[in-house]
C-alpha positions in Angstrom: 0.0 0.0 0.0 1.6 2.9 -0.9 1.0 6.3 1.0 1.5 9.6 0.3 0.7 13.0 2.1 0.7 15.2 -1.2 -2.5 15.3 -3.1 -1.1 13.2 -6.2 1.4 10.4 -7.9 3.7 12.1 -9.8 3.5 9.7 -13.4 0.3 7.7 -11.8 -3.2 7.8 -13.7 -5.6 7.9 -10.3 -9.6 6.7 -9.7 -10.7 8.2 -6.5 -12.6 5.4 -4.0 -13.8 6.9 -1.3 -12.8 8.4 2.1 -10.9 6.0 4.3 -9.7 6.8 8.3 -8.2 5.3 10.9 -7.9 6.1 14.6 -7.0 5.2 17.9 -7.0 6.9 22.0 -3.6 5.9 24.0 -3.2 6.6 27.2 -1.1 6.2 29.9 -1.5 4.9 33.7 -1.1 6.9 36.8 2.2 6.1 37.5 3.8 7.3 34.3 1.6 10.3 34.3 3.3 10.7 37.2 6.9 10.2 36.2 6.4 12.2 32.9 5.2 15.5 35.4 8.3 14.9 37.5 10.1 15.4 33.9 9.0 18.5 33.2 10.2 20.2 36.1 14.0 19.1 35.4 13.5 19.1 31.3 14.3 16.6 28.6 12.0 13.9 26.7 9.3 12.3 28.3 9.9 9.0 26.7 7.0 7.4 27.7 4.6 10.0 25.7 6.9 9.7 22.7 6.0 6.4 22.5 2.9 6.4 23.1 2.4 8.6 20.3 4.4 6.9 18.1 2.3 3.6 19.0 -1.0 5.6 18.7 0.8 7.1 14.9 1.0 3.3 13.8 -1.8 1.9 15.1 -3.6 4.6 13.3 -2.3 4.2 10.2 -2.8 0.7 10.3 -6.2 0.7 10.3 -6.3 3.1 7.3 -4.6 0.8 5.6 -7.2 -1.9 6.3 -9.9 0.5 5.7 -8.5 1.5 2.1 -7.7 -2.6 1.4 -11.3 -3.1 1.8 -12.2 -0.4 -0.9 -9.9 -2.5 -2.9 -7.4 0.3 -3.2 -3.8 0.5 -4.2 -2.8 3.8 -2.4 -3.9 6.8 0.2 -2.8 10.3 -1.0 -3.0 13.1 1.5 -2.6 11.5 4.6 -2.7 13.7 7.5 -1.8 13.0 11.2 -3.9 15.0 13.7 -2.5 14.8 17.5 -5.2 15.5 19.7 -5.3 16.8 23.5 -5.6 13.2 24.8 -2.6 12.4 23.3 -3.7 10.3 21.0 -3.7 10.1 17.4 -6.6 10.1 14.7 -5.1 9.8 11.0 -8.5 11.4 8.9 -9.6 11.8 5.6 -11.7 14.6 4.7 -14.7 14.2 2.1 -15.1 16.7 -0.3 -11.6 18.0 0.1 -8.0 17.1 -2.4 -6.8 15.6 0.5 -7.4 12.1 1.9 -8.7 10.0 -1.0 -8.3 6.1 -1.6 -6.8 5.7 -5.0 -6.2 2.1 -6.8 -5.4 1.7 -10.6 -7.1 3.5 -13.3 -6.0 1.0 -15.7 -2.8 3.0 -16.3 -0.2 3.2 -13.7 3.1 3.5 -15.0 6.7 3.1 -13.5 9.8 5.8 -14.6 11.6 4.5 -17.6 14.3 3.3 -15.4 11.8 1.4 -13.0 10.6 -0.4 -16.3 14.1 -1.5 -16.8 15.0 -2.2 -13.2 12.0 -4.7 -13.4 13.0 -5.8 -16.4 16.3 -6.9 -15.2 15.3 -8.5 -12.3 13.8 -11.2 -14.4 16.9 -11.4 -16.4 18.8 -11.6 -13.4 16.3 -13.9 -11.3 16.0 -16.3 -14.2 19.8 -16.0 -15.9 21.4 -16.9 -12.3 18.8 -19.2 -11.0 18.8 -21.3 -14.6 22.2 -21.5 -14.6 22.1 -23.2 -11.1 20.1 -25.6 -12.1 21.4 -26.8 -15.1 25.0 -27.1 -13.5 23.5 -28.6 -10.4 21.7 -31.3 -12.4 24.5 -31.9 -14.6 26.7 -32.6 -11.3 23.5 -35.3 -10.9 23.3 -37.0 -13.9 27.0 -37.0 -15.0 28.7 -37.2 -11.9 26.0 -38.4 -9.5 26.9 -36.1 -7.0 23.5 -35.5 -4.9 25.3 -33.3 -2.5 26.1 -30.6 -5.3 22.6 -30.9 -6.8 21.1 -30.2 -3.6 23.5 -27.1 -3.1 22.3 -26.2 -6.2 18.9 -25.8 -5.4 19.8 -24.3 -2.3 21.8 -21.2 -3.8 19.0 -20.9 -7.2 16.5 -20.5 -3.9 18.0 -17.6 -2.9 18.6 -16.0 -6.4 14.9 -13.7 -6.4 16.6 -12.2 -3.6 19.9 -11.4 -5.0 18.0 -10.2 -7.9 16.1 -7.3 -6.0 19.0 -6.2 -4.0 21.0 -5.9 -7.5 18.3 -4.1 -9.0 17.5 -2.1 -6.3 20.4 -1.3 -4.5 22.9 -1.3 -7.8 20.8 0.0 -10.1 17.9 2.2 -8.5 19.7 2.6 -5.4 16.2 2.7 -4.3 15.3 1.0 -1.0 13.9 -3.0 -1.6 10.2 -2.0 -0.5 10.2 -5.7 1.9 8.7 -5.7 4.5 11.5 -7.6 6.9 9.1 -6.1 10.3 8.1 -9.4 12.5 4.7 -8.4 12.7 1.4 -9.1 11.4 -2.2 -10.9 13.3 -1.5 -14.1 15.0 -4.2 -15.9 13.2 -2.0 -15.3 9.7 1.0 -16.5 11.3 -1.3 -19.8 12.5 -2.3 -20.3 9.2 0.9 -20.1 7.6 2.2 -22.3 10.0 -0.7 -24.9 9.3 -2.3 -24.1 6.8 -0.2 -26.1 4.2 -0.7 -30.1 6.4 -4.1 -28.6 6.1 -4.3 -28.6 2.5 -2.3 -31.8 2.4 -4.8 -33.1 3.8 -7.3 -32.5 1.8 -5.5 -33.4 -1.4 -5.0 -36.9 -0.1 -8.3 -37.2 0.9 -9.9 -35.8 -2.1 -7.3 -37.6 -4.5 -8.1 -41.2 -2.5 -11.6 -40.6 -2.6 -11.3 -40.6 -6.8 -9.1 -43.3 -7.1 -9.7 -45.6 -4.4 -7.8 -48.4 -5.8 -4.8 -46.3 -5.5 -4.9 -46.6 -1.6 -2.2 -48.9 -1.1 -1.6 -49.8 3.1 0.7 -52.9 2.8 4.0 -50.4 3.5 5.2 -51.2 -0.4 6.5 -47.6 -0.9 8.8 -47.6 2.5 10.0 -51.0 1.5 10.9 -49.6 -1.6 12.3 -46.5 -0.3 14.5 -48.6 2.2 16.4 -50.2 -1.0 13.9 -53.3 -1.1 15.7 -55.8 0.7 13.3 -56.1 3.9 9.2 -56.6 3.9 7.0 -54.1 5.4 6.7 -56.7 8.3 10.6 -56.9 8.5 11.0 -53.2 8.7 7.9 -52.9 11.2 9.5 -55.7 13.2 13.4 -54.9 13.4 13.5 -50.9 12.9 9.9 -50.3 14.0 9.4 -48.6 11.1 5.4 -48.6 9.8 3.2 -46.4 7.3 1.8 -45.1 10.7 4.9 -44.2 12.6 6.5 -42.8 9.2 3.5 -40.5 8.8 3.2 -39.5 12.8 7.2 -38.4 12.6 7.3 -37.2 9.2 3.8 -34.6 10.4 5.0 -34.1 13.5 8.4 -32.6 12.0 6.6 -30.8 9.4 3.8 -28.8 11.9 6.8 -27.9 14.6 10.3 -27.5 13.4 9.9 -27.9 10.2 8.7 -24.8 8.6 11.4 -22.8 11.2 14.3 -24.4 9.6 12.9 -24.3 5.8 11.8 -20.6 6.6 15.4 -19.5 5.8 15.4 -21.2 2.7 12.4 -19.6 1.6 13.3 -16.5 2.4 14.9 -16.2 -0.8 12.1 -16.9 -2.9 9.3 -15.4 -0.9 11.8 -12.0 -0.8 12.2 -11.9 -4.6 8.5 -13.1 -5.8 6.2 -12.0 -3.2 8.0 -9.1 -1.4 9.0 -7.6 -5.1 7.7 -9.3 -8.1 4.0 -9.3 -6.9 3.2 -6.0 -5.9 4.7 -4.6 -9.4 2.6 -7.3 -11.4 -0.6 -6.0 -9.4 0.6 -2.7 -9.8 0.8 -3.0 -13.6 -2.0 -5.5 -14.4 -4.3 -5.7 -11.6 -5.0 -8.6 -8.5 -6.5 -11.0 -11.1 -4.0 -10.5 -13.6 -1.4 -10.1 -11.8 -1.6 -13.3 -9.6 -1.8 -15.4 -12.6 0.7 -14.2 -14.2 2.5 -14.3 -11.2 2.1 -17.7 -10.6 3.1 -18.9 -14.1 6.3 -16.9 -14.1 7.0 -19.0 -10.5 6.0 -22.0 -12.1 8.2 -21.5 -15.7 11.4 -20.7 -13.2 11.6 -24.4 -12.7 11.1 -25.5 -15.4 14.9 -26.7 -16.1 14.8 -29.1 -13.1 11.5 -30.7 -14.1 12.7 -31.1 -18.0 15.9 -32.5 -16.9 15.7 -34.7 -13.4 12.0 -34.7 -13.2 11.7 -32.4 -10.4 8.3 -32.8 -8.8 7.0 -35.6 -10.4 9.4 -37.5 -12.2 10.2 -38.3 -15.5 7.9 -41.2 -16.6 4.5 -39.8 -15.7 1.2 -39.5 -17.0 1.7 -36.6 -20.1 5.6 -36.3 -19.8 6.4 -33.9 -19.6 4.0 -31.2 -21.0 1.6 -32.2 -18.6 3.5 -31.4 -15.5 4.7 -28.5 -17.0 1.1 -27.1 -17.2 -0.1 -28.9 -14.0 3.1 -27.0 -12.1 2.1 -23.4 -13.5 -1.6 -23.9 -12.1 -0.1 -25.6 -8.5 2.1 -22.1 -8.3 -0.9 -19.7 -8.9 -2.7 -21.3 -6.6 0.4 -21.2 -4.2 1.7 -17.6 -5.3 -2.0 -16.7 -4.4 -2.3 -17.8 -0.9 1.6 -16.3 0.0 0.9 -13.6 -1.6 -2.3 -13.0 0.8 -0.5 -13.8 3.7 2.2 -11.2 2.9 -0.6 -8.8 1.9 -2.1 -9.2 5.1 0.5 -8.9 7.4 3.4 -7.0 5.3 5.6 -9.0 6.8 7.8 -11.2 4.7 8.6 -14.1 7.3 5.3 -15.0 7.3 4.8 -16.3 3.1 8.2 -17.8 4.0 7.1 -19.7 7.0 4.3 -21.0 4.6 6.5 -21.8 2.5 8.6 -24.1 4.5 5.7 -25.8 5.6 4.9 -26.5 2.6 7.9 -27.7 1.2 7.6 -29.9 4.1 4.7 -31.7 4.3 3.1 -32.1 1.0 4.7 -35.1 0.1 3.5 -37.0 3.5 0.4 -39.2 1.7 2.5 -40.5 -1.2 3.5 -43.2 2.0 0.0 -44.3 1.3 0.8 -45.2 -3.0 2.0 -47.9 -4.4 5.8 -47.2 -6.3 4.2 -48.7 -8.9 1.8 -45.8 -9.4 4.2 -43.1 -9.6 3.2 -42.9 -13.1 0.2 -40.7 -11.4 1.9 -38.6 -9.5 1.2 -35.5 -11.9 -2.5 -36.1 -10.1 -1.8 -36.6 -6.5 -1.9 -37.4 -3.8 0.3 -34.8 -2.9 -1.4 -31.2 -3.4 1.0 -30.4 -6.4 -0.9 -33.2 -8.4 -3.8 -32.0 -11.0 -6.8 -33.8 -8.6 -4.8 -32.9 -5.1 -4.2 -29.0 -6.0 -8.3 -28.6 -6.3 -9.0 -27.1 -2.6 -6.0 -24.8 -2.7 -6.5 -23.7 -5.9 -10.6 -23.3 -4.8 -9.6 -21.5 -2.2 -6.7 -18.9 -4.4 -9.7 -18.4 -6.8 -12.2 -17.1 -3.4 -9.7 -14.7 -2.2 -8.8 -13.1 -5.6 -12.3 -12.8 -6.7 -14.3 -11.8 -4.1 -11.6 -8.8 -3.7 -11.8 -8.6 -8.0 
């Protein structure tokens, strides 16, 4: 949300809203009131007040914010700050008046020259380094079968959005990233980051089971198969305790606790450079629609390279290889780009999509336990929720927050 306190966007094209306001009364109790009169005999700041205010200032503002995000707006101009004898705050907008109107695209907002080509190059830059990455990280794979490298390889492309904005920015612009790096933001967003992605795990396995019931497969054959095949399901179960049921209690309980703490700062990389940059440009430029979708295919088309060349995802020999999964990714990462991209809309604070993210990352792959390794040729549909059948309720759900705010 961008706000302004003169009347106008210098190179913006403007629709007025409406009026939007936010306020808030602070006060302090009798023991600092105290303390703060004891100050003004001797002189200096009375700290407490100036944080008080500066509390009541933010608070203020913050529900402006909200108030102009439920007009559907892009931007306040002619913000004004009135301190009133109460020391508190009330942040107004006056109807009728140039001042204090809620502004969001008139189909025409333009960037500088320069920001055009800043933006410009941070795809060049986000896609040139991360591309590279991965096609020297897979080489080291399938030439050299070095996992280790491959993994590293993925680790560093992860951070490459990042390293794109701070070139751009920093080098280029020398403009300031526009992140939001703040820990804040409603608990109930940080819950739902933190859960919400078993949640739709969940769901796709459920959902994706409920389709192909024959596809339910409880005799252990994938973890006998993922322990090299030489014990049974009852050896394993018997001699390392190991059973569809304990696999999925550790593997969730890692994946709802720790999990999403440690991938976080993985994440951060990606959620920095898509979500904390790319997205509000796109929305910017094309609208919330618009620019989500195209958002999400331009996520989905950065990985490309890994999917064409190790089967990233879902493998190489699947059902439609590999166009299918090519198309079936680019739908899974508007759906996801959607949901981050509300969280970090709704809290400004960039930990949070990235918190989702390693969740994510984390858990979706928990139900494939429950499929036969014979069936991987259908992983492109699920059970995981990157599949075509197990991305339905987080893709309904990206399509209900876009359009009831479209």
């Amino acid at each position: 949300m961008l706000i302004v306190t003169i009347n106008e966007i210098p190179g913006k094209k403007l629709e007025a809203l409406g009026v939007v306001r936010g306020s808030t009364v602070q006060s302090r109790n009798l023991g600092h009131d105290m303390m703060a009169g004891f100050r003004t005999l001797v002189g200096g700041e009375v700290t407490d007040y100036a944080d008080m205010l500066t509390e009541a200032r933010q608070i203020a503002t913050g529900r402006m914010v909200k108030d102009a995000e439920s007009l559907g707006a892009d931007a306040v101009v002619g913000m004004r700050i009135d301190y009133h004898s109460h020391v508190g705050t009330e942040c107004q907008r006056h109807a009728g008046r140039s001042r204090g109107h809620c502004l969001r695209n008139g189909g025409e907002i333009r960037m500088t020259a320069k920001e055009k080509q800043g933006f410009g190059l941070y795809f060049l830059f986000a896609f040139g380094m991360a591309w590279l990455c991965q096609v020297g990280g897979c080489m080291a794979l399938l030439q050299q079968n070095n996992a280790m490298l491959y993994q590293l390889a993925l680790i560093v492309t992860m951070f490459c959005p990042l390293l794109a904005v701070l070139l751009v920015q920093k080098a280029f612009l020398r403009q300031p990233t526009g992140i939001g790096w703040k820990v804040q933001g409603k608990r109930r967003y940080w819950l739902a980051a933190w859960f919400g992605p078993a949640v739709f795990t969940v769901l796709a396995a459920v959902l994706y089971f409920a389709v192909f019931p024959h596809r339910l497969d409880l005799s252990g054959s994938w973890l006998t198969a993922a322990y090299g095949g030489e014990m049974d399901a009852q050896t394993l179960r018997r001699e390392l305790g190991v059973s569809n049921l304990s696999y999925m209690l550790e593997t969730g309980l890692f994946a709802v606790t720790l999990a999403p703490v440690i991938n976080m700062f993985a994440a951060l990389g990606e959620e920095a450079g898509w979500r904390g940059y790319m997205m509000p440009h796109l929305k910017e430029q094309l609208g919330l629609l618009n620019g989500r979708l195209l958002g999400g295919v331009i996520w989905g088309v950065w990985h490309w390279p890994l999917m064409l060349l190790v089967g990233y995802e879902y493998g190489t020999n699947y059902l439609g290889a590999p166009v299918l999964g090519l198309f079936v990714w680019c739908i899974v990462c508007f759906a996801l780009n959607t949901l981050l991209d509300w969280l970090y809309e709704k809290t400004g604070c960039i930990w949070v999509p990235s918190i989702a993210h390693g969740a994510f990352n984390a858990v979706a792959a928990l139900f494939v336990v429950l499929t036969n390794p014979a069936d991987s040729y259908y992983n492109v549909l699920g059970p995981a929720p990157i599949g075509l059948i197990g991305m339905l309720p987080m893709l309904a759900a990206a399509v209900w927050l876009t359009l009831r705010r479209s």
